[in-house]
C-alpha positions as CSV (number, residue, x, y, z in Angstrom):
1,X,252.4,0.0,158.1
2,X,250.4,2.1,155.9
3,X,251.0,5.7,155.8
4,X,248.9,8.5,155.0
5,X,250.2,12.4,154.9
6,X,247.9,14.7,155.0
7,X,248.9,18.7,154.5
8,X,248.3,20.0,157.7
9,X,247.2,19.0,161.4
10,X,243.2,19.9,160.9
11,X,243.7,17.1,157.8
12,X,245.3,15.1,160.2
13,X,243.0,15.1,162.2
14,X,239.7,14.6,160.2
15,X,241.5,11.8,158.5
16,X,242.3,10.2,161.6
17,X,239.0,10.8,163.1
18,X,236.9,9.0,160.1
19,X,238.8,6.0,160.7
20,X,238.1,5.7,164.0
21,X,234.5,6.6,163.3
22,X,234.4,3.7,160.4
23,X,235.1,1.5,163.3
24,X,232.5,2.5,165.5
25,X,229.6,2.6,162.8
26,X,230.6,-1.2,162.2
27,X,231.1,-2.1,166.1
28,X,228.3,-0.2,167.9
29,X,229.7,-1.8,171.1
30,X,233.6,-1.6,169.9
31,X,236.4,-1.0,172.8
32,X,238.4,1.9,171.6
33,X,242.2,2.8,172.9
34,X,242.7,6.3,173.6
35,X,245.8,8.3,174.0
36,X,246.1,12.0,175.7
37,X,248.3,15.0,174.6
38,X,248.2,17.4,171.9
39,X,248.4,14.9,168.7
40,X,245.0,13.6,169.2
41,X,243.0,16.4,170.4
42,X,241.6,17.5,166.6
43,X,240.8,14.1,166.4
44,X,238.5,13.7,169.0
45,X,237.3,17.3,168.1
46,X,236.0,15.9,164.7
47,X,234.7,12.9,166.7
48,X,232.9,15.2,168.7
49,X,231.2,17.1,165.6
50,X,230.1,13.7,164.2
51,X,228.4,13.1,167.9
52,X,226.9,16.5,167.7
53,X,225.6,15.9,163.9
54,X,223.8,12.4,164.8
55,X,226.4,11.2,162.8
56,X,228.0,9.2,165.5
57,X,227.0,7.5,169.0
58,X,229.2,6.4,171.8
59,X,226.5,4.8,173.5
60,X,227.3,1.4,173.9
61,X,231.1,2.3,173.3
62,X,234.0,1.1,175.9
63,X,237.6,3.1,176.0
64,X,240.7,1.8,177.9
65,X,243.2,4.6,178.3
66,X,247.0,4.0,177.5
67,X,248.1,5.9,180.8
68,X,248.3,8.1,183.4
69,X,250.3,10.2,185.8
70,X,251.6,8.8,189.2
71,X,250.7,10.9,191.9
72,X,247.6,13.7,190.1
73,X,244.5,13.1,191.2
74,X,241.4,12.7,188.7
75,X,241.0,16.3,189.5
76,X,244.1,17.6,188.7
77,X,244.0,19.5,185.4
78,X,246.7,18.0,184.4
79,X,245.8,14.1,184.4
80,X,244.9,12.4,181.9
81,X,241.3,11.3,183.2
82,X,240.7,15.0,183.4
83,X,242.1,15.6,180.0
84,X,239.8,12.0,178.5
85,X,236.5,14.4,180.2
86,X,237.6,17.8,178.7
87,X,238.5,16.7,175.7
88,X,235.7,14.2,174.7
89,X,233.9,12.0,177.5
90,X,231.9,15.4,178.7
91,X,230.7,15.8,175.4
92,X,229.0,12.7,173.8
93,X,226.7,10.2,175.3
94,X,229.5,8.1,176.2
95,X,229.0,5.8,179.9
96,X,231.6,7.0,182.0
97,X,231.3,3.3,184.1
98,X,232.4,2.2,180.6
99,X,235.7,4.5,180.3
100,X,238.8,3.2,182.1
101,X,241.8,4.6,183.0
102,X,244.6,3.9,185.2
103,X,245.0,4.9,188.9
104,X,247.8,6.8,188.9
105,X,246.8,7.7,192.8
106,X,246.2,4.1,193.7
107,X,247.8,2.9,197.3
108,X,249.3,0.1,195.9
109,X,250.7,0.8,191.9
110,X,251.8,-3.1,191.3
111,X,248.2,-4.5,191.7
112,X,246.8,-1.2,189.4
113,X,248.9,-3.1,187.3
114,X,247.5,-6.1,187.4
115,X,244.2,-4.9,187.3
116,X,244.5,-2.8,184.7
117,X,246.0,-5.9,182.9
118,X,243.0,-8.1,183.9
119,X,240.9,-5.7,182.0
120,X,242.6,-5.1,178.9
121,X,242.7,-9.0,178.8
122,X,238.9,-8.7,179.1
123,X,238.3,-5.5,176.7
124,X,240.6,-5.8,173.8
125,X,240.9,-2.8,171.9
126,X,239.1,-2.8,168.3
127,X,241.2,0.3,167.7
128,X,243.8,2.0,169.7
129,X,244.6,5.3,169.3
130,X,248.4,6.2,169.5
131,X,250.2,9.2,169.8
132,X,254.4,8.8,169.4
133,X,256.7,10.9,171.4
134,X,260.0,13.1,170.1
135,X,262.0,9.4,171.2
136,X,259.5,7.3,169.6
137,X,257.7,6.1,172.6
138,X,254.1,5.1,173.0
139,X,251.9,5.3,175.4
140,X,254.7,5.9,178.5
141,X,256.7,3.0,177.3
142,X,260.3,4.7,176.8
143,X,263.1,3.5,174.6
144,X,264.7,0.6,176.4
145,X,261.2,-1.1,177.2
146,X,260.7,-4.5,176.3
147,X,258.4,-5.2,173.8
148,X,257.4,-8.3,175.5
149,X,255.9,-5.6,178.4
150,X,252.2,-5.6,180.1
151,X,251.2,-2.7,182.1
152,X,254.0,-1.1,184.6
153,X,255.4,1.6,186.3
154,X,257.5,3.7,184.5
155,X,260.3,6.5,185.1
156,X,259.9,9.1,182.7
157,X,263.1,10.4,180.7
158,X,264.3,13.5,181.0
159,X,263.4,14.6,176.9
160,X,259.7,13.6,178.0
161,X,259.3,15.5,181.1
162,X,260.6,18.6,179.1
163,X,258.0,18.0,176.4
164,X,255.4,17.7,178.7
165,X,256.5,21.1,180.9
166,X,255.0,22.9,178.8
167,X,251.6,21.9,180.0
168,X,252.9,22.9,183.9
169,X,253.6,26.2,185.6
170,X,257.0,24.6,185.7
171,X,259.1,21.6,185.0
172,X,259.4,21.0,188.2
173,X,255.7,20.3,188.5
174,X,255.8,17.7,185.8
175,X,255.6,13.7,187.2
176,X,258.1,11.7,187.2
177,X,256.3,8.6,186.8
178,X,253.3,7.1,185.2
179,X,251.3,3.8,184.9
180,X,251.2,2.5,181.3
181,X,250.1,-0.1,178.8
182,X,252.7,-2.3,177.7
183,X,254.3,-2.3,174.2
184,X,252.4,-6.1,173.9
185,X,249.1,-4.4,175.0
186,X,249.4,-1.8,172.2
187,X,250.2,-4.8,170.1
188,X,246.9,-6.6,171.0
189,X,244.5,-4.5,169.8
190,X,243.0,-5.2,166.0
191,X,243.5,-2.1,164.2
192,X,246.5,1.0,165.1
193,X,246.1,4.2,164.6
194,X,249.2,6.8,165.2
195,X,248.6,10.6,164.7
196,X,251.7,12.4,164.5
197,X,252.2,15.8,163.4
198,X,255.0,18.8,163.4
199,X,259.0,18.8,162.6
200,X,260.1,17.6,166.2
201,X,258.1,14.2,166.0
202,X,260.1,14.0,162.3
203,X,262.8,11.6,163.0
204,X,261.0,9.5,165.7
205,X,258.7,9.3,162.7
206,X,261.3,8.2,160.0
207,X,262.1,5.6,162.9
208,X,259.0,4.4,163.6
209,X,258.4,3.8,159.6
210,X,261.5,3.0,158.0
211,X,264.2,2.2,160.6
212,X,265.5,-1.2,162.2
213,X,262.4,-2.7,164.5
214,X,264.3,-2.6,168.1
215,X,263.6,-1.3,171.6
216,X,265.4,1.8,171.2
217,X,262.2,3.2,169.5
218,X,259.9,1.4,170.7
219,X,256.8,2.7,167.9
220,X,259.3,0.9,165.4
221,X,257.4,-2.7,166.5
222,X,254.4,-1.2,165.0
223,X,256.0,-2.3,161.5
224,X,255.0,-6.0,162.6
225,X,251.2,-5.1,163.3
226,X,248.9,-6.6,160.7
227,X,246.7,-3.4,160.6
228,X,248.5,-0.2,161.9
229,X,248.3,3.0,159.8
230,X,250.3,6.0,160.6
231,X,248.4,9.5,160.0
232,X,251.1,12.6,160.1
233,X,251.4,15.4,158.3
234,X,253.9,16.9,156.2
235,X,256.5,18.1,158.5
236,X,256.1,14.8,160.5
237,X,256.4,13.2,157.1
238,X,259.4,15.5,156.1
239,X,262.5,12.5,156.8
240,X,260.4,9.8,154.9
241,X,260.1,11.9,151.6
242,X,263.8,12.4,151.7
C-alpha cells in the first residue's frame, strides 16, 4: 500500500481529491465507490470546486455507495443517500438514475443484498473511495468479518455507534444496523483510495499499514490490493513514524 501524509486535513483532502479526479479525466464514464462520514467530506468539496471551475464533469459518471443505515429513510438527515446529495450529487451534473445506494428501508434486507450484489457485479468500481473507522473497519464491515464477504446485514459495535452519536440528538437515536459492501467488494474495485485523518483513527491506521493482515482489522487486507494508496495526515500518520 502506498502511503502519502499530508500536513493537515485540507491537504488531505486536495490530495485525495486529485486522484480521484485523475481517474475521471481518463474514464469519462468511470464507476466511482463512495464512502460517507467526516473523512471524505473535503474531498468531495475539492471535487466540487473542480466541477464548478470546468475542470471536472460527472456527466457520464456512475457511483455505488459502500452503505447505508437500516431503518432511515432517504429523507432522514441522517442517511447516507441524504448525506451522497448534500455533500456532492446536488452540486455537479451528476445523473442521480446513475448513483446507487443501498435500501436501508427495503421490506425485505436479504434480497437488497442480492441486488445490490448483482449491481456491483455489473458496475465495478474504477475507484473506491474508503474511509477507515477507530477499529479499522470499512465500509460497515466490523472486525470479525470475513474477508471472503459480499453485501450483508450488519450489527454495528458498540465503539461505532458512539463515533457516530455525535451526528444524533442522542446515542440512542443512532442505528443499530446497516447494509454494506463486503470486504471482497472493496477488494474488486481497480484502484483504493483511504482518507484517514486525526489521532483517534492513529492506531487503526498503524494496523491497517503495518500490522498482521487478519479479520480483526479488517482495512489490514488492503495490504494485498495491487493499487490501494492510503491518504492521512500527520496525526493519523503519528504510529507509523514511530
Amino acid at each position: 500500500m502506498k502511503v502519502i501524509v499530508t500536513k493537515d486535513y485540507e491537504e488531505m483532502s486536495r490530495v485525495a481529491a486529485d486522484i480521484v479526479s485523475q481517474v475521471i479525466r481518463e474514464k469519462p464514464d468511470a464507476v466511482l465507490g463512495l464512502a460517507t462520514g467526516s473523512s471524505p467530506i473535503g474531498l468531495y468539496r475539492n471535487l466540487i470546486a473542480m466541477y464548478e471551475e470546468g475542470r471536472l464533469s460527472f456527466k457520464h459518471i456512475s457511483t455505488v455507495n459502500l452503505d447505508e443505515y437500516v431503518g432511515l429513510p432517504v429523507s432522514h438527515d441522517q442517511s447516507y443517500a441524504y448525506f451522497m446529495r448534500f455533500n456532492l450529487f446536488d452540486h455537479v451534473d451528476i445523473d442521480i438514475g446513475n448513483t446507487h445506494i443501498p435500501d436501508g428501508c427495503a421490506a425485505d434486507l436479504d434480497e437488497q443484498c442480492r441486488r445490490y450484489n448483482s449491481l456491483l457485479a455489473t458496475l465495478r468500481q474504477d475507484m473506491q473511495v474508503l474511509g477507515i473507522g477507530s477499529n479499522g473497519h470499512i465500509g460497515f464491515n466490523e472486525p470479525g468479518t470475513s474477508f471472503d464477504s459480499v453485501t450483508h446485514v450488519v450489527d454495528l459495535t458498540e465503539s461505532t455507534i458512539r463515533d457516530n452519536s455525535r451526528l444524533f440528538a442522542s446515542i440512542e437515536d443512532v442505528p443499530v444496523k446497516a447494509v454494506t459492501m463486503g470486504i471482497s467488494n472493496i477488494m474488486n474495485a481497480k484502484k483504493i483510495v483511504v482518507v484517514a485523518n486525526g489521532s483517534n483513527k492513529a492506531q487503526a491506521v498503524y494496523n491497517m499499514v503495518k500490522g498482521n493482515v487478519t479479520e480483526d482489522c479488517p482495512a489490514s487486507i488492503l495490504q494485498r490490493h495491487a493499487n490501494a494508496v492510503l491518504v492521512c495526515d500527520t496525526l493519523a500518520a503519528a504510529k507509523l513514524q514511530q
